[in-house]
C-alpha positions as a Markdown table, in Angstrom:
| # | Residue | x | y | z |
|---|---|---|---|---|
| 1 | Unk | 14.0 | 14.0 | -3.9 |
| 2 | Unk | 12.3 | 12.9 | -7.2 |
| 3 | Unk | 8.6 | 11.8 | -7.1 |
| 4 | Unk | 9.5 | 8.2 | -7.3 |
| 5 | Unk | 11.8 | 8.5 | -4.2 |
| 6 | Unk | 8.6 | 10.4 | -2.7 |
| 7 | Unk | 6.4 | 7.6 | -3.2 |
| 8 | Unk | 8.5 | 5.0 | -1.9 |
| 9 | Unk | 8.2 | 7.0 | 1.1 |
| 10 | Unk | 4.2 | 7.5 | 1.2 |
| 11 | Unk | 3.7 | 3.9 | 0.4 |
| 12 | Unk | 6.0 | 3.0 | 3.1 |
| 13 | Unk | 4.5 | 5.0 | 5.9 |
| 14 | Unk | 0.5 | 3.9 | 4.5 |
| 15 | Unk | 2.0 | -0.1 | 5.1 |
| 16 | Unk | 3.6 | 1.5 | 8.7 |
| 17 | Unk | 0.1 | 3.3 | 9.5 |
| 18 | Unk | -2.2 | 0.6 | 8.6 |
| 19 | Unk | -0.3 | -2.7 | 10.8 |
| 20 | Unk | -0.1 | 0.6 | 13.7 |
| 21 | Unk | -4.0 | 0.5 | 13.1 |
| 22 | Unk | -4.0 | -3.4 | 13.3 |
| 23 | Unk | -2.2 | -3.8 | 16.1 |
| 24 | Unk | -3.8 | -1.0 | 18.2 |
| 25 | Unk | -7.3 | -2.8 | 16.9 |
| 26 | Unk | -6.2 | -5.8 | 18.0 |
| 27 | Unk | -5.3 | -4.5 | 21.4 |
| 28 | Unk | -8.8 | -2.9 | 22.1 |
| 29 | Unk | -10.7 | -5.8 | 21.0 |
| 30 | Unk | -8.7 | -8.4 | 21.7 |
| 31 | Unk | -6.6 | -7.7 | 24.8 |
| 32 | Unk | -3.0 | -7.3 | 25.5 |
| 33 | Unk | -3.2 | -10.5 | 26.2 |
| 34 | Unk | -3.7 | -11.6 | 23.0 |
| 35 | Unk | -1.1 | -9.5 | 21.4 |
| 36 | Unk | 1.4 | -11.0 | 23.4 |
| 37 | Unk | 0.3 | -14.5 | 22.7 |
| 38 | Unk | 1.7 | -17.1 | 19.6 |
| 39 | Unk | -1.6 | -15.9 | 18.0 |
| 40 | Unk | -2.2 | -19.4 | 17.0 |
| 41 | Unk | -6.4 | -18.7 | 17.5 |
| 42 | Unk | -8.5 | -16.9 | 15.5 |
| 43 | Unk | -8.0 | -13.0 | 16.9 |
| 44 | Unk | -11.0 | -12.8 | 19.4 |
| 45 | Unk | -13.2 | -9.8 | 18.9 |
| 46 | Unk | -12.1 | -9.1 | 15.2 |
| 47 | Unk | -15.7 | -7.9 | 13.5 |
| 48 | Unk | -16.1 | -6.0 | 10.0 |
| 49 | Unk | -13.7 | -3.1 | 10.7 |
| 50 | Unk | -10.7 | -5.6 | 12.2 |
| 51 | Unk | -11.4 | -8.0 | 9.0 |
| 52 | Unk | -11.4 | -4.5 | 6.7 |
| 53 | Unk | -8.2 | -3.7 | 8.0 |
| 54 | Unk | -6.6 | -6.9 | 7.8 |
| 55 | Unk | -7.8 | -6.9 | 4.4 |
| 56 | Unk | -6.5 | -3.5 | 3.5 |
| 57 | Unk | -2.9 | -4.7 | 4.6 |
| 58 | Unk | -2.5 | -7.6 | 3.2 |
| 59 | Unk | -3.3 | -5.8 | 0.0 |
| 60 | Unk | -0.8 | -3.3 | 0.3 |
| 61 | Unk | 1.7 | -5.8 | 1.2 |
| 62 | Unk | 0.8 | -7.7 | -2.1 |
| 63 | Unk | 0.7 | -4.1 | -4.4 |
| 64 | Unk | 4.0 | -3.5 | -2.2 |
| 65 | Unk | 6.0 | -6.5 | -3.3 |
| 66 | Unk | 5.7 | -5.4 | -7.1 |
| 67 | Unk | 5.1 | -1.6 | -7.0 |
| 68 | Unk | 8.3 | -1.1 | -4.2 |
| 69 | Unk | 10.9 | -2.4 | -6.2 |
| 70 | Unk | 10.5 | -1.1 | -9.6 |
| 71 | Unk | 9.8 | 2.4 | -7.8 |
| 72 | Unk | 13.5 | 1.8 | -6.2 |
| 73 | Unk | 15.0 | 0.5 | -9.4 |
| 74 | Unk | 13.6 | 3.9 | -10.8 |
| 75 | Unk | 15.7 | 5.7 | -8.4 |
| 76 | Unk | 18.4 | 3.8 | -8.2 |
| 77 | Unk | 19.4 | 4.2 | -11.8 |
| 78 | Unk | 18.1 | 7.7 | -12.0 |
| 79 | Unk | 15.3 | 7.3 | -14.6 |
| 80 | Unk | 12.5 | 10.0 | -14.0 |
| 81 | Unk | 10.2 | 10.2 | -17.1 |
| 82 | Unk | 6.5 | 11.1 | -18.1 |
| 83 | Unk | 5.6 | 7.3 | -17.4 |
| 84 | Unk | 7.2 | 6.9 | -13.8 |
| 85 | Unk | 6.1 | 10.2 | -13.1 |
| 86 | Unk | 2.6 | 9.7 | -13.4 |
| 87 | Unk | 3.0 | 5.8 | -11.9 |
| 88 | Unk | 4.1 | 7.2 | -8.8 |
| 89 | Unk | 1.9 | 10.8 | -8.5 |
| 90 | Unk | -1.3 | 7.5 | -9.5 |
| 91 | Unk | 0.0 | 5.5 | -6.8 |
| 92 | Unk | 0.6 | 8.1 | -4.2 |
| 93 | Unk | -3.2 | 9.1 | -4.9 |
| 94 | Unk | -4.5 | 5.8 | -5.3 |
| 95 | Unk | -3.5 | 4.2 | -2.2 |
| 96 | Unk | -3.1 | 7.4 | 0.3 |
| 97 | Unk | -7.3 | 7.4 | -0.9 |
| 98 | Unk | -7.8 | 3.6 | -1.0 |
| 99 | Unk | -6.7 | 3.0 | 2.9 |
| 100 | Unk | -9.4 | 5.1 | 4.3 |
| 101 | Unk | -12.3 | 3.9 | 1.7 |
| 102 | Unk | -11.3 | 0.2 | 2.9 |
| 103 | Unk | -11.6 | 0.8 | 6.8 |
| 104 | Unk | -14.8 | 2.9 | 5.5 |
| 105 | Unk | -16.0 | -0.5 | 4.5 |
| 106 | Unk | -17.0 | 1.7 | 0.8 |
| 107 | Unk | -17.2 | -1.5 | -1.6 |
| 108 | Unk | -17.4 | 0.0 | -5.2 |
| 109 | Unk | -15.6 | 3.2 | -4.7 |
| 110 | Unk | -12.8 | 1.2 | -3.2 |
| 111 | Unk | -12.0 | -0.8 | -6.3 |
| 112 | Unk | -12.5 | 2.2 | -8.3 |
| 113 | Unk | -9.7 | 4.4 | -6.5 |
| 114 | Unk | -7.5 | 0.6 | -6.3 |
| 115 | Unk | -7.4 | 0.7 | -9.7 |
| 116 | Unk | -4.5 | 3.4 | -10.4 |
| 117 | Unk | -2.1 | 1.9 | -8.4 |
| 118 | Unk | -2.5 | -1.8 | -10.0 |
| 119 | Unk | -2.3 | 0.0 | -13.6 |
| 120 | Unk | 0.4 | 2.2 | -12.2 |
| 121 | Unk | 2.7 | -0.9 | -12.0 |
| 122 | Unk | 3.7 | -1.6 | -15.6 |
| 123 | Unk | 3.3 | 2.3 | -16.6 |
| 124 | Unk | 6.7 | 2.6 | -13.9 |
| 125 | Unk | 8.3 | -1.1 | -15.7 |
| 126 | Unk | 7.2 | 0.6 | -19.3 |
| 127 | Unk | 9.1 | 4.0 | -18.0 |
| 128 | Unk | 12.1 | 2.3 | -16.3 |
| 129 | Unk | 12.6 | 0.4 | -20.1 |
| 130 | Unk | 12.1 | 3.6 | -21.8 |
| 131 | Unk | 14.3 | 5.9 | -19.4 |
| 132 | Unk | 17.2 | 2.8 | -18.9 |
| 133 | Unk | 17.5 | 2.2 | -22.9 |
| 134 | Unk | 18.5 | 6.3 | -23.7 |
């Protein structure tokens, strides 16, 4: 399995962990009740750490929806180079380290490790042109 294949996988299993950290959250300080509602209300009970890790998800859905397919097209036409090499090994880092340092509720560092992964993304488009074109 090349690295990109690999991070597919991490970053998949960081968006799995984090709404399994939601909705367990959301069960303790909400209620079952409240889980198995239309949510239509504000989630009773949220405080800093539920806000954190709504937060942290709805970022890695938005870093997902760019990052996630140009990782796959990566695979899927076999292109493993210096540039989508270190976009995926940055992005594998980045976000297995940002997830924690969100629910941490550590302001400055978290940007600092975010910033990888969002550079990450057109290092792996730059790669996939270079690696597609020979």
């Amino acid at each position: 399995m090349t690295i990109e294949a690999v991070s597919i996988l991490i970053y998949t299993m960081l968006l799995f962990g984090v709404v399994v950290t939601q909705a367990t959250y959301a069960g303790i300080t909400a209620g079952n009740a409240f889980g198995f509602s239309n949510r239509e209300g504000p989630q009773p009970g949220l405080g800093p750490f539920g806000r954190r890790v709504d937060r942290t998800l709805a970022n890695l859905k938005e870093g997902a929806i760019i990052y996630l397919p140009l990782a796959v097209m990566a695979v899927a036409l076999e292109v493993s180079n210096i540039w989508t090499v270190v976009a995926a090994v940055s992005t594998i880092i980045s976000r297995t380290l940002y997830v924690p340092i969100f629910f941490a509720g550590i302001p400055v560092l978290r940007t600092v490790i975010w910033a990888p992964s969002f550079v990450a993304i057109p290092v792996m488009a730059w790669g996939i042109l270079v690696g597609a074109g020979s």
